[in-house]
N, C-alpha and C positions, 0 to 999 in steps of 0.2 A: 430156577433161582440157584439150588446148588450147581448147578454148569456155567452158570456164570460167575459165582464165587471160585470156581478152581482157577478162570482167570485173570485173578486179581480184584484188588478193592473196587468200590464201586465207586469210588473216585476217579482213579488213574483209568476207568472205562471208558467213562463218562468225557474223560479227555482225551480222551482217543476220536470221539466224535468230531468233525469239522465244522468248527462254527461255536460249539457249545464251547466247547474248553476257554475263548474268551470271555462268555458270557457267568464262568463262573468261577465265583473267590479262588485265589491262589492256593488256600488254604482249607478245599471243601474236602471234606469226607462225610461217607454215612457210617457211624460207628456200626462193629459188629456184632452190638450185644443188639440195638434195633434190627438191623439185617436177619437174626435170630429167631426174634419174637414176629417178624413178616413171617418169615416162614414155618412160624408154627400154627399163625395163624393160617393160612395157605392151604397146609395140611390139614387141618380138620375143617373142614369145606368140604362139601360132597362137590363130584365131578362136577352136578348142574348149578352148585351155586360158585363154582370157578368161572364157568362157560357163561353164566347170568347174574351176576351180582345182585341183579334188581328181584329175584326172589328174596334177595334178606330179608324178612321181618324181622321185630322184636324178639321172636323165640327162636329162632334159627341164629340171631346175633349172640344170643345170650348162648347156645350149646355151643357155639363156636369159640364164645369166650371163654368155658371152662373149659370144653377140650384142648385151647391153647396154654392154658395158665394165664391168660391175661384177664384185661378188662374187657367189657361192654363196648367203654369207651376208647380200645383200642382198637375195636373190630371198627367202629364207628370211622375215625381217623383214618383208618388203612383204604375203607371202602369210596371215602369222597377223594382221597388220594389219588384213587385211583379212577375217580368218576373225570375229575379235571385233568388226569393226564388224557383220560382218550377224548375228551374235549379238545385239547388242544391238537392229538393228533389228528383228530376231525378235520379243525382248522387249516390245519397244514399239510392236509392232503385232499381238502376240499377242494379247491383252486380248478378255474374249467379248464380245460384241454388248451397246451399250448401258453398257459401262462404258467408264469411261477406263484407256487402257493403265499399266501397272505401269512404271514408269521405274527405272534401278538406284538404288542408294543412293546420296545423295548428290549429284546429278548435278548437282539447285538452288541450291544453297544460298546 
């Protein structure tokens, strides 16, 4: 996360992508006070629950949430965030040998 903040916002990244940059507002940014609170949450994570999200319980949400300053239900938020993005890169790189992968609906337009 900080190595890809020394390259710029997470905007102008994200439009560096081929494909995405139409698919999003002209005028997207992630501010940098949430980009912040990611990564503090991040940081107080032990290595296995970086590598396994799915160990989270309740009480490993909750130390995670004080050792970040945040909430419960930030930790909560951060974790489905991130359940549906490798969802989708599931999807997108699921596709059998030889075709192009299935993208959701929508995504070009």
């Amino acid at each position: 996360m900080r190595q890809v903040r020394k390259i710029g916002s997470m905007g102008d990244i994200m439009k560096m992508i081929p494909g995405l940059s139409r698919a999003l507002p002209k005028d997207f940014e992630i501010p940098e006070k949430d980009l912040s609170r990611i990564e503090a949450i991040i940081c107080s994570m032990t290595m296995r629950e970086r590598r396994n999200p799915d160990l989270l319980n309740g009480s490993r949400r909750k130390r995670i949430a004080i050792g970040s300053g945040t909430q419960v239900s930030d930790v909560n938020r951060l974790v489905k965030q991130f359940d549906q993005a490798r969802q989708m890169m599931k999807q997108m790189g699921g596709g059998k040998k030889g075709r192009r992968p299935q993208l959701p609906p929508g995504m070009f337009r």
